[in-house]
C-alpha positions as CSV (number, residue, x, y, z in Angstrom):
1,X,-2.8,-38.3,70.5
2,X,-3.0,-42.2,69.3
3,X,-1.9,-43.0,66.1
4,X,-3.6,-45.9,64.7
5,X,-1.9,-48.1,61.2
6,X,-4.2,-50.6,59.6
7,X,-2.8,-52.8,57.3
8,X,-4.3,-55.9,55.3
9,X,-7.1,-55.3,53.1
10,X,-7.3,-56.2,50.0
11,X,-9.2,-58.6,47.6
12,X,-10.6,-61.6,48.4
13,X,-12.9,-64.2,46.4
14,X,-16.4,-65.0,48.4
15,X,-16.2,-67.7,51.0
16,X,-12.3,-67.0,51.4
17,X,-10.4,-65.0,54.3
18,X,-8.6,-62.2,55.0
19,X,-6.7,-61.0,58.6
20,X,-6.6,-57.1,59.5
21,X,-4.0,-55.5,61.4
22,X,-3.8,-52.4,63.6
23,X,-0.8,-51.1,65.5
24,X,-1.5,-48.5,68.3
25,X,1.3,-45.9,68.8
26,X,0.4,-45.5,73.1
27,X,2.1,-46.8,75.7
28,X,-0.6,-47.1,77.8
29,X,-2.9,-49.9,75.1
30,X,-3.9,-52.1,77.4
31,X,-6.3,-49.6,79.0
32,X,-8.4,-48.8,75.9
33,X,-10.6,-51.0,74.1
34,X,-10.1,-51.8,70.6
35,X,-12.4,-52.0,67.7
36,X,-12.8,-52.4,64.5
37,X,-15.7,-50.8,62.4
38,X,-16.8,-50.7,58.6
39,X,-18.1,-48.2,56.4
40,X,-19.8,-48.3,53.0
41,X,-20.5,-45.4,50.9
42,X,-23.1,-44.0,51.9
43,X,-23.8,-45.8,54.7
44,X,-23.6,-45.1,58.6
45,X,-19.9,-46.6,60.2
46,X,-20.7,-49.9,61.5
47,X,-19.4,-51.9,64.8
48,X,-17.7,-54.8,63.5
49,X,-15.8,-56.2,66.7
50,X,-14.1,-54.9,70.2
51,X,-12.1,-56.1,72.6
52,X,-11.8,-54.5,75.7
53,X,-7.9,-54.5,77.4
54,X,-9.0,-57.5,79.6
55,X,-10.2,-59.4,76.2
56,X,-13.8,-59.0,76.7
57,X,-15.5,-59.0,73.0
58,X,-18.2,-58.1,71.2
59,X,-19.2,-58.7,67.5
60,X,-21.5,-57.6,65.3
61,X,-24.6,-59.9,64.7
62,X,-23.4,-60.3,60.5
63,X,-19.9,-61.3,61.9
64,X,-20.6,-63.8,64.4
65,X,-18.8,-67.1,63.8
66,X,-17.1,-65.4,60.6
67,X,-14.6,-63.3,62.1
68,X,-12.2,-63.0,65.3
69,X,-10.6,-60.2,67.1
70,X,-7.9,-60.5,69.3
71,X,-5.1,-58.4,70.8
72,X,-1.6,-58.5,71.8
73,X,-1.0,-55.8,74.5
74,X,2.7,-56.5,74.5
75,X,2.9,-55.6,70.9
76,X,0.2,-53.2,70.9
77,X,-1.7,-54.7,68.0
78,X,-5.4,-55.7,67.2
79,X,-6.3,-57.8,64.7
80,X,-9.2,-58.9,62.7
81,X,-9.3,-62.4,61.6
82,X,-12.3,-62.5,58.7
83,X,-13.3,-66.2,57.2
84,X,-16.3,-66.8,55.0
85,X,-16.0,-63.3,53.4
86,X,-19.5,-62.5,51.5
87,X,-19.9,-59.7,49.2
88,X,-21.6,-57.3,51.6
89,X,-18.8,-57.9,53.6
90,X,-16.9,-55.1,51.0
91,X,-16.1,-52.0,53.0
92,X,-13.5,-49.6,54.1
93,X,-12.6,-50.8,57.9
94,X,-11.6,-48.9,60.6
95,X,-9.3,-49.7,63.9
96,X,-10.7,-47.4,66.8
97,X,-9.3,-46.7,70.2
98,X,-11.4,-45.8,72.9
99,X,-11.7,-45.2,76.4
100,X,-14.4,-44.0,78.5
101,X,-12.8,-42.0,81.4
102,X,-11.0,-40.0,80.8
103,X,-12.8,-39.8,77.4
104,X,-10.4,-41.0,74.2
105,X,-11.6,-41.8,71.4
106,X,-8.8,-42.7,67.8
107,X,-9.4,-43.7,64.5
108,X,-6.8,-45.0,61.7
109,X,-7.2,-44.0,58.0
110,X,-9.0,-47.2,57.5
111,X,-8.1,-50.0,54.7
112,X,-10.4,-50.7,52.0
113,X,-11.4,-54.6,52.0
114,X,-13.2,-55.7,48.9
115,X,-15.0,-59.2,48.3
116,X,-15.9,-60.1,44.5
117,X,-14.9,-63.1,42.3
């Protein structure tokens, strides 16, 4: 079992920024890709950004030139980078840990990230 500790969220005014954090408890973190995802009430879980372990990523096409993910194997940490915030942007984010063979697949307990004036 993975154990997966977001921190960062908060408030944050429209047009301003805010950086996400996750730490991964495995050893072996450089073989999964990372990810982070959103969720609104009501709404299906989302793909914000991944990062495979060779730093390979993939964003979200509401994202795209806002925010950056980026990785530190060494330190076992992915993190989220979010400029330009909008209001849609509000959700509760998840880090995710996943590999395909032999099939992983983690979530943390999310951290709620809220853009309003």
């Amino acid at each position: 079992q993975v154990q997966l500790v977001e921190s960062g969220g908060g408030l944050a005014q429209p047009g301003g920024s805010l950086r996400l954090s996750c730490v991964a408890s495995t050893s072996l973190f450089s073989t999964y890709t990372m990810g982070w995802y959103r969720q609104d009430p009501g709404k299906q879980r989302e793909l914000v950004a991944e990062i495979t372990g060779g730093g390979e990523t993939n964003y979200g096409e509401s994202v795209k030139g806002r925010f950056t993910i980026s990785r530190d194997n060494d330190k076992r940490t992915v993190d989220l980078q979010m400029y330009s915030l909008k209001p849609e942007d509000t959700a509760v984010y998840y880090c995710n840990a996943y590999k395909i063979w032999p099939r992983r697949d983690y979530w943390g307990q999310g951290t709620q990230v809220t853009v309003s004036k």
